[in-house]
N, CA, C and O atoms as CSV, one atom per row, in Angstrom:
chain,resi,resn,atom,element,x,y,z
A,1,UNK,N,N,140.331,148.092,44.326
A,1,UNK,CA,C,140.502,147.202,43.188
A,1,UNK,C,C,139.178,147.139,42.445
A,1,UNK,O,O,138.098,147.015,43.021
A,2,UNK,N,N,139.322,147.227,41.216
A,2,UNK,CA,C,138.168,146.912,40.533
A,2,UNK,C,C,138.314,145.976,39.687
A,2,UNK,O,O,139.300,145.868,38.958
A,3,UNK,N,N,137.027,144.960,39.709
A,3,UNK,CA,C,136.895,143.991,39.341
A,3,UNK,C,C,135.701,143.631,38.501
A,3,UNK,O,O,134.600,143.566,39.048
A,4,UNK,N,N,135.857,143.341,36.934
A,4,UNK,CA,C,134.594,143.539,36.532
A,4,UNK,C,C,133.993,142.483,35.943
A,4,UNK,O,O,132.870,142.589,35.450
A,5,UNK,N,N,134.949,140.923,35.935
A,5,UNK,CA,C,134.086,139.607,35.797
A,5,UNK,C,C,135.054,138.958,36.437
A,5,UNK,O,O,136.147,139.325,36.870
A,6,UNK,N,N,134.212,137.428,36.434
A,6,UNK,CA,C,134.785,136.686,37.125
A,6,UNK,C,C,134.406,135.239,36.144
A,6,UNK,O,O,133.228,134.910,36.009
A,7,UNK,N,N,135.638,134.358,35.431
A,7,UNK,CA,C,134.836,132.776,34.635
A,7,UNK,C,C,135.749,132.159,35.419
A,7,UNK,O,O,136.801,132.514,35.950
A,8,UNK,N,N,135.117,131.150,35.376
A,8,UNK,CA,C,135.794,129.582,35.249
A,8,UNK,C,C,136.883,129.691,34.428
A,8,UNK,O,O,136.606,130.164,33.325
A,9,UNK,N,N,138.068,129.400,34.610
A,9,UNK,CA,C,139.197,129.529,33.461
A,9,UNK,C,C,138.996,128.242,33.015
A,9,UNK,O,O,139.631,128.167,31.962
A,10,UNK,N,N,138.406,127.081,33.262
A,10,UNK,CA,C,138.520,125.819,32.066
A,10,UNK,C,C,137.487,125.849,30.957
A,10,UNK,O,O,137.425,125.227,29.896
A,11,UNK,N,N,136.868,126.557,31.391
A,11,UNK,CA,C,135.366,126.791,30.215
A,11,UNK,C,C,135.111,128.142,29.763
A,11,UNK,O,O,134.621,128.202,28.635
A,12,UNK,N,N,135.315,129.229,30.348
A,12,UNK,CA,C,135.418,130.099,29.903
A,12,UNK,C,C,134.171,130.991,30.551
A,12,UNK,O,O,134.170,132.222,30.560
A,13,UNK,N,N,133.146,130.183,31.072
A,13,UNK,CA,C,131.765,130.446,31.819
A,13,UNK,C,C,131.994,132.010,32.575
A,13,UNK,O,O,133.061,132.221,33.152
A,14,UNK,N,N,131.215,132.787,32.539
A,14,UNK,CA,C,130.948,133.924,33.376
A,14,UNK,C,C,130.277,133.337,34.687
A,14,UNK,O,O,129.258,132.688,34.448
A,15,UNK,N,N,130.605,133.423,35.908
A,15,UNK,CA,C,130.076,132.853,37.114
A,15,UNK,C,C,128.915,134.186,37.717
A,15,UNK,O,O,127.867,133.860,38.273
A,16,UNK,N,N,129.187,135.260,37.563
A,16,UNK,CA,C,127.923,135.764,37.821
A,16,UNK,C,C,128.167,137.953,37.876
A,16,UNK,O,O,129.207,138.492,37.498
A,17,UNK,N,N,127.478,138.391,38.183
A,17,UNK,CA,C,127.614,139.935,38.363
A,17,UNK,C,C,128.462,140.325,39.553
A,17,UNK,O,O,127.998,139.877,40.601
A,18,UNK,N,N,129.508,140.990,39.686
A,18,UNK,CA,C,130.367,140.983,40.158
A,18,UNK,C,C,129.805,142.187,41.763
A,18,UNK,O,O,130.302,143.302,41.922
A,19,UNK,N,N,129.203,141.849,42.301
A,19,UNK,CA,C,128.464,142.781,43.424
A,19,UNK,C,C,129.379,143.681,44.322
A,19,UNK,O,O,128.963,144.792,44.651
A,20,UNK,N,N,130.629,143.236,44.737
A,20,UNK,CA,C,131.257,143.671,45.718
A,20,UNK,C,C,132.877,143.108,46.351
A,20,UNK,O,O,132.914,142.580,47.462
A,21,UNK,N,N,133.660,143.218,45.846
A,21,UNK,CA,C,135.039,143.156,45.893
A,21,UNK,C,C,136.087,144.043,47.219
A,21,UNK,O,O,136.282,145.239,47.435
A,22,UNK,N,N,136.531,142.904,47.824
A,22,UNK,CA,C,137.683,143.771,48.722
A,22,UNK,C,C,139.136,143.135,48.940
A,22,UNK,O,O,139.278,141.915,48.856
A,23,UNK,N,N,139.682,143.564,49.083
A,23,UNK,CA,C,141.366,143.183,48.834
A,23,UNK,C,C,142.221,143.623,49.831
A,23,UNK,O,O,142.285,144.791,50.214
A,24,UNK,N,N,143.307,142.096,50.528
A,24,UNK,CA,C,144.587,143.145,50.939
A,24,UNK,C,C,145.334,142.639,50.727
A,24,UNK,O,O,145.229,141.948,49.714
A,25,UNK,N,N,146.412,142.593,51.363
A,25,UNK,CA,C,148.006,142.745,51.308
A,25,UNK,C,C,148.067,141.060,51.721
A,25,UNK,O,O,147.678,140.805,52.861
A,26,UNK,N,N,148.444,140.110,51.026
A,26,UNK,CA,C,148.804,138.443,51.420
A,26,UNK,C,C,149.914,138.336,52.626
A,26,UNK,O,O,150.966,138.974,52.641
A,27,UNK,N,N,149.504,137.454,53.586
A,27,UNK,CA,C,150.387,137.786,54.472
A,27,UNK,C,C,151.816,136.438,53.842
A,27,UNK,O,O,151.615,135.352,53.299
A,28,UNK,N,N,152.915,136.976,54.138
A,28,UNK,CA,C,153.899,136.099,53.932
A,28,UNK,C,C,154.835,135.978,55.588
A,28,UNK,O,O,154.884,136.629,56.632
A,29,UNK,N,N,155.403,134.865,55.078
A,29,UNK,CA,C,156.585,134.196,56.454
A,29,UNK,C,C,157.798,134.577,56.122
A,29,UNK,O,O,158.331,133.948,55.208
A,30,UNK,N,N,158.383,135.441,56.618
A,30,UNK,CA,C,159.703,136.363,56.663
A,30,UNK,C,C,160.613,135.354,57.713
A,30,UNK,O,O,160.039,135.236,58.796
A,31,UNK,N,N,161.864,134.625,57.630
A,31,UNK,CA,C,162.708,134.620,58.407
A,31,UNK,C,C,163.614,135.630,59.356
A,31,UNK,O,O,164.373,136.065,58.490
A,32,UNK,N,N,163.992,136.238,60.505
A,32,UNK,CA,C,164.536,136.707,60.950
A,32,UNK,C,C,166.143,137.386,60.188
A,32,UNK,O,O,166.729,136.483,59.592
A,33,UNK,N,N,166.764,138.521,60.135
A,33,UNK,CA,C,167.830,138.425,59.801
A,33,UNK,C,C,168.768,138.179,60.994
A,33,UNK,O,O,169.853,138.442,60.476
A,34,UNK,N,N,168.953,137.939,61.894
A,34,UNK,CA,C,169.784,137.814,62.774
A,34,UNK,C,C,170.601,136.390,62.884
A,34,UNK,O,O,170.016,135.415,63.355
A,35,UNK,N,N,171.911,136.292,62.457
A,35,UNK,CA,C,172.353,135.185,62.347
A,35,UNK,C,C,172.715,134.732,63.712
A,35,UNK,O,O,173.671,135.237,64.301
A,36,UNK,N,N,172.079,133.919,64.167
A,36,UNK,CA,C,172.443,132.997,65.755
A,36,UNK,C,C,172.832,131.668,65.486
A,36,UNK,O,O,171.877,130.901,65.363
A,37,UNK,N,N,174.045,131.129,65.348
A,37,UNK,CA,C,174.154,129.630,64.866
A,37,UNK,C,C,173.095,128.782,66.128
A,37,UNK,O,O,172.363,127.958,65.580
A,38,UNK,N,N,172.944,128.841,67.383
A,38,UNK,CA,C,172.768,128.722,67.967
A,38,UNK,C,C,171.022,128.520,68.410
A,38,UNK,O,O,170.622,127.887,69.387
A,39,UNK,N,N,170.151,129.255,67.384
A,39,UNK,CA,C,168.784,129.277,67.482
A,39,UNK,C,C,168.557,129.476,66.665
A,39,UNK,O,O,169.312,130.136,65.951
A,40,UNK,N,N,166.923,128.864,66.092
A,40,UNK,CA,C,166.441,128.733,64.628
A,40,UNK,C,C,166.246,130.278,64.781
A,40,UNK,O,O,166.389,131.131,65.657
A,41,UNK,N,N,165.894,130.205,63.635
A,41,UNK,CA,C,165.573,131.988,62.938
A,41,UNK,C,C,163.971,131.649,63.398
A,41,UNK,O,O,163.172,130.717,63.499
A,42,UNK,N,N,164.102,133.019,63.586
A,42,UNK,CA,C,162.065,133.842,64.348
A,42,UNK,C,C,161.731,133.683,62.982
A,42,UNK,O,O,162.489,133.773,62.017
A,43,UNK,N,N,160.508,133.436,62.998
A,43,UNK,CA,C,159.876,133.534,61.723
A,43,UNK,C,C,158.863,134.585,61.692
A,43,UNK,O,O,158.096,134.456,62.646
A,44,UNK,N,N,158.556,135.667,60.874
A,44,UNK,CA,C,157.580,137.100,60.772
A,44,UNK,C,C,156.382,137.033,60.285
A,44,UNK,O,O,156.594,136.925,59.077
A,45,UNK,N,N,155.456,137.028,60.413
A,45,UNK,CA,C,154.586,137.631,59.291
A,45,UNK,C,C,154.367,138.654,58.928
A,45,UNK,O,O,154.035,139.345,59.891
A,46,UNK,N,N,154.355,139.418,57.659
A,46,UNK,CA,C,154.283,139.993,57.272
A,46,UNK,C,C,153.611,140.269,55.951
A,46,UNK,O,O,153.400,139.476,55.034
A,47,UNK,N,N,153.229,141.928,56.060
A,47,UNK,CA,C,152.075,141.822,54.471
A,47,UNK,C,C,153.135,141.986,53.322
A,47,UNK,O,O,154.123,142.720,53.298
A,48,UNK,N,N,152.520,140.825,52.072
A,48,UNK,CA,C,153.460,141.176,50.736
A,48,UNK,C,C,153.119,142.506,50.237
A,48,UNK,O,O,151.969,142.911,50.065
A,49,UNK,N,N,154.183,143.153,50.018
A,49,UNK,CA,C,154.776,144.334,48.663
A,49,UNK,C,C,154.017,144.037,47.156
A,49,UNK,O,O,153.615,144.931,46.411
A,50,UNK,N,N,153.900,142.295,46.835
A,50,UNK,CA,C,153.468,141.789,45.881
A,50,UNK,C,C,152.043,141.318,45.546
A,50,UNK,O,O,151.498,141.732,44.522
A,51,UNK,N,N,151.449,140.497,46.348
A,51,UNK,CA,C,150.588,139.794,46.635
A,51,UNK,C,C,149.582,140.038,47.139
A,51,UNK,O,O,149.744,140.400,48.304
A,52,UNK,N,N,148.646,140.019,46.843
A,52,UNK,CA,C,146.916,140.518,47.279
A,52,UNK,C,C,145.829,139.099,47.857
A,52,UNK,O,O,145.935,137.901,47.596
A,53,UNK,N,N,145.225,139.530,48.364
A,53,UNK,CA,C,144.438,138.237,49.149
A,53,UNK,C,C,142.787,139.049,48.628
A,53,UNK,O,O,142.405,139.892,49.440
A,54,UNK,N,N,142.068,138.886,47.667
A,54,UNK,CA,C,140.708,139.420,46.921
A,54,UNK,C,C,139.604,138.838,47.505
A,54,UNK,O,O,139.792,137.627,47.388
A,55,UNK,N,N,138.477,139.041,48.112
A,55,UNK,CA,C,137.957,138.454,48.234
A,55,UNK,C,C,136.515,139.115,47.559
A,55,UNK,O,O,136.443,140.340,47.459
A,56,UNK,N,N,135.493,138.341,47.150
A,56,UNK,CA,C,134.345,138.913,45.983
A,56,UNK,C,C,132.807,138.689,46.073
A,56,UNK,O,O,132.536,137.488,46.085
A,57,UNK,N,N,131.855,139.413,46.131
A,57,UNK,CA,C,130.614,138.604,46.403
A,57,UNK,C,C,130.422,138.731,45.011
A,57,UNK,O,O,131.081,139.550,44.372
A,58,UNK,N,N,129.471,137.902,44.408
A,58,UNK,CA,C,129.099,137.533,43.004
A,58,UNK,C,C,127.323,137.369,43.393
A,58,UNK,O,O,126.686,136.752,44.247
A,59,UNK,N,N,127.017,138.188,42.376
A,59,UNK,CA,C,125.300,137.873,42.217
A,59,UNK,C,C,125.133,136.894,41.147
A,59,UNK,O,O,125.538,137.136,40.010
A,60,UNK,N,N,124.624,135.931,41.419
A,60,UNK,CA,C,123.983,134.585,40.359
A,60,UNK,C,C,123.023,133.793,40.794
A,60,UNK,O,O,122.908,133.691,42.015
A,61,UNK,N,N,122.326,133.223,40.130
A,61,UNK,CA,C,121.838,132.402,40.351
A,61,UNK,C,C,122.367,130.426,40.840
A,61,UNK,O,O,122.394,129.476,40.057
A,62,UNK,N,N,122.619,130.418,41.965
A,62,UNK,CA,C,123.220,129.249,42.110
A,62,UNK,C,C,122.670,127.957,42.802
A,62,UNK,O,O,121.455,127.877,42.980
A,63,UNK,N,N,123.081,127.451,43.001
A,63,UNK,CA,C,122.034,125.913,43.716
A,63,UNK,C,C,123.010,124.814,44.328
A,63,UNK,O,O,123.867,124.428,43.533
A,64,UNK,N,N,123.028,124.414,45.209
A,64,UNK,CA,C,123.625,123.453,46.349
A,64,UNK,C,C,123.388,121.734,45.931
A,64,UNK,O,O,122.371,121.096,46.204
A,65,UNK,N,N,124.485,121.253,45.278
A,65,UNK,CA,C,124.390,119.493,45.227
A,65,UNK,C,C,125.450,119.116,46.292
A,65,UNK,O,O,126.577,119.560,46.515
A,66,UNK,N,N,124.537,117.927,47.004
A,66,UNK,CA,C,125.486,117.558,47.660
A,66,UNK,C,C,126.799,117.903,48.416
A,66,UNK,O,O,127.784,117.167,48.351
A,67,UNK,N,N,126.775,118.970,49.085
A,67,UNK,CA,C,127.547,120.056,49.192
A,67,UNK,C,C,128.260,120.808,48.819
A,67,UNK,O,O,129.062,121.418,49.525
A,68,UNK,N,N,128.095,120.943,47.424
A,68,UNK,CA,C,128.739,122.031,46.519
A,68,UNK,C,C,128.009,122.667,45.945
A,68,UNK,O,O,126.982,122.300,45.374
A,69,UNK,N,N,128.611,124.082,46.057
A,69,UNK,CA,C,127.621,124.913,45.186
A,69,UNK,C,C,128.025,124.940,43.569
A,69,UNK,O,O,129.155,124.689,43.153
A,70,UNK,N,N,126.813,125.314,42.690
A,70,UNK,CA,C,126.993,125.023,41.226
A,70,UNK,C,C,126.675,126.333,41.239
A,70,UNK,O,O,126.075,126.833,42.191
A,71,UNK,N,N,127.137,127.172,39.935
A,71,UNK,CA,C,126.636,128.381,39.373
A,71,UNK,C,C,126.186,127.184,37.512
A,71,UNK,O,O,127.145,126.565,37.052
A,72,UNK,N,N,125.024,127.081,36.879
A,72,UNK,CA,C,124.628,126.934,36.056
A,72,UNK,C,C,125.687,125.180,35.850
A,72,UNK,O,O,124.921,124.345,36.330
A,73,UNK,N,N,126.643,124.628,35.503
A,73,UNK,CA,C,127.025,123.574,35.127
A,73,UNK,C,C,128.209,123.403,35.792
A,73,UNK,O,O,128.527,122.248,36.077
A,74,UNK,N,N,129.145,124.581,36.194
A,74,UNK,CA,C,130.403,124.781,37.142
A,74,UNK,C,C,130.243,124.388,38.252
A,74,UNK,O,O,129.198,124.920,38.628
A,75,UNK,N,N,130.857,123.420,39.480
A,75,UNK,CA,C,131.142,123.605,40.266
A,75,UNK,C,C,131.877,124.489,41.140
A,75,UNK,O,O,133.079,124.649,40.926
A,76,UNK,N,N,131.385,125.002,41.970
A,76,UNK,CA,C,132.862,125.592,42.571
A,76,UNK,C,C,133.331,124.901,44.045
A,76,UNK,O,O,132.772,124.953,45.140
A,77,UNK,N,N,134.308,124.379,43.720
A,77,UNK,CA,C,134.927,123.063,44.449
A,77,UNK,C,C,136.753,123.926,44.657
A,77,UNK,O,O,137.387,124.451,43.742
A,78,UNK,N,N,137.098,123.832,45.816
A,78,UNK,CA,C,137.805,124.709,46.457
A,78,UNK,C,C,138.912,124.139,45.395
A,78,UNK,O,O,138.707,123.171,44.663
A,79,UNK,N,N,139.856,124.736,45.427
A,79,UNK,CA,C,140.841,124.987,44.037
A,79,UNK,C,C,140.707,125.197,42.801
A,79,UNK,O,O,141.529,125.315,41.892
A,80,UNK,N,N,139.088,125.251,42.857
A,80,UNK,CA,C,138.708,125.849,41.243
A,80,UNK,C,C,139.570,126.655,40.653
A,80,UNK,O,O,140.246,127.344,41.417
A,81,UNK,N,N,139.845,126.837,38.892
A,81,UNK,CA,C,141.020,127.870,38.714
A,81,UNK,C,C,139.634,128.884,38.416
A,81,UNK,O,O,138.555,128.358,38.141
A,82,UNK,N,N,139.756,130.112,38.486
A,82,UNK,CA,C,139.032,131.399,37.971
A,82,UNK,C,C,139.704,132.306,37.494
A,82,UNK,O,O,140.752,132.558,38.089
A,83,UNK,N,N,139.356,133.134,36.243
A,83,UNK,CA,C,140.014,133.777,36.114
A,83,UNK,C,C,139.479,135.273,36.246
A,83,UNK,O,O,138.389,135.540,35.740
A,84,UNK,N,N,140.134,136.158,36.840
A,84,UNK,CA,C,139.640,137.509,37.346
A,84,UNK,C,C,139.860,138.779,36.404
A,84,UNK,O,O,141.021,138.914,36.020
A,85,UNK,N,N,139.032,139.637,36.013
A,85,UNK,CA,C,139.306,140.240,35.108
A,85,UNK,C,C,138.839,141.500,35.238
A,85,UNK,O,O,137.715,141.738,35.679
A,86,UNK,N,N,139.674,142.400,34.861
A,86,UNK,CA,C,139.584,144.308,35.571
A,86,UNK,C,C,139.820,145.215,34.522
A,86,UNK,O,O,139.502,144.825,33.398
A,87,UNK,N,N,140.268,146.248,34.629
A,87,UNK,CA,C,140.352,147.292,33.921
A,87,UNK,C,C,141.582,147.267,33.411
A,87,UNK,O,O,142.285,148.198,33.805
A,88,UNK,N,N,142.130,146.454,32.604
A,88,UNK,CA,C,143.790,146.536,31.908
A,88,UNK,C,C,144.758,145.289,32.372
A,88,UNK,O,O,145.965,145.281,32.130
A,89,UNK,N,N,143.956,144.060,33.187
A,89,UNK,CA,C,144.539,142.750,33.773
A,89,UNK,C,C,143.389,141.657,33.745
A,89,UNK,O,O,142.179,141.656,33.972
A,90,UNK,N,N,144.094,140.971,33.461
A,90,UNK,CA,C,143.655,139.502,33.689
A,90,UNK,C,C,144.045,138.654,34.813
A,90,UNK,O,O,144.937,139.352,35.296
A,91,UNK,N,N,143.989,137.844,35.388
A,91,UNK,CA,C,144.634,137.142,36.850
A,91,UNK,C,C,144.048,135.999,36.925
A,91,UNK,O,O,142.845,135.820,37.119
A,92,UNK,N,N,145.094,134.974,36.736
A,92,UNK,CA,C,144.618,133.521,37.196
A,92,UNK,C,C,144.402,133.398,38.770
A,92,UNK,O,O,144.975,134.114,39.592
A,93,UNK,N,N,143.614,132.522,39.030
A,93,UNK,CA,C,143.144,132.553,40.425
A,93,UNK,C,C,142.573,131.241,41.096
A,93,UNK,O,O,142.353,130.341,40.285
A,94,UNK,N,N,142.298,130.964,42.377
A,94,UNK,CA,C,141.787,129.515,42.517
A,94,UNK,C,C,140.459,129.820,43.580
A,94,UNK,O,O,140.549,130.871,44.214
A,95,UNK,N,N,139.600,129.226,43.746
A,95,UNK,CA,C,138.836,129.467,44.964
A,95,UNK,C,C,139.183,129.045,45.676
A,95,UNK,O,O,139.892,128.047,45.549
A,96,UNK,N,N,138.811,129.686,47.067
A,96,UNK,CA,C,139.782,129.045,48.229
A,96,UNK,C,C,138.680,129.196,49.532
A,96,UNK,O,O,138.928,128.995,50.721
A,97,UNK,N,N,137.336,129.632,48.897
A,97,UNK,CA,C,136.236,129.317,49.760
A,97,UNK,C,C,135.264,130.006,49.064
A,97,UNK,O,O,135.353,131.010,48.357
A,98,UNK,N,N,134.237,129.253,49.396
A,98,UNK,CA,C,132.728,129.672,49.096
A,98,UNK,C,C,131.540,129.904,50.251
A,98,UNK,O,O,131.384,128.897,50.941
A,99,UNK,N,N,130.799,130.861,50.550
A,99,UNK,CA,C,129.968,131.081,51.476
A,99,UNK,C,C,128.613,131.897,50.675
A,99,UNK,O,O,128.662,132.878,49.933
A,100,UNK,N,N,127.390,131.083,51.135
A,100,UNK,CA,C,126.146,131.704,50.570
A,100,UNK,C,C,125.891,133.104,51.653
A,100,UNK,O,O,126.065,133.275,52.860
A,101,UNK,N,N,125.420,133.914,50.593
A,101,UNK,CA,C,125.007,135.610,51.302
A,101,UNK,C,C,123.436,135.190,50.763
A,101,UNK,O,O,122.980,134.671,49.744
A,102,UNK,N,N,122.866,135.731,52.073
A,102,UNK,CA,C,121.885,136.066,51.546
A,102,UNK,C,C,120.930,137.351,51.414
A,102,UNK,O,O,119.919,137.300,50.713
């Protein structure tokens, strides 16, 4: 996957240089087909056909309040929306974790 920015979708902000991107398959919960009136359905996991799970390192300059990290005036506070942006797509998106690299 290539990925060549990354903003804040409420402001529009560029969050930083896009260093290193990897992606897979979202896992989903499949019910069993086997009809047993008798016992709940097995439940599967399995990888989506649809759905990707991205995960991204970003080079910026950022700084730690109170346990959140800021890139310049943004928080990034877990459900942030972001929007992801590539070679011919756009993709709304949320954060769903943050970890400092150093």
């Amino acid at each position: 996957m290539h990925l060549r920015a990354v903003y804040a979708t409420d402001s529009g902000t560029v969050l930083g240089q896009v260093a290193e991107v990897t992606d897979q398959a979202s896992i989903e919960e499949v019910p069993s087909t086997a009809n047993n009136p008798d016992q709940p359905p097995t439940i599967y996991a399995v990888p989506s056909p649809l759905y990707r799970d991205v995960d991204f390192t970003l080079t910026c300059q950022a700084s730690e309040v109170n346990g959140t990290y800021q890139i310049g005036h943004v928080a990034l506070t877990l459900g942030k929306k972001v929007t992801l942006v590539g070679p011919g797509y756009s993709v709304e998106s949320s954060v769903r974790g943050v970890q400092q690299v150093q």
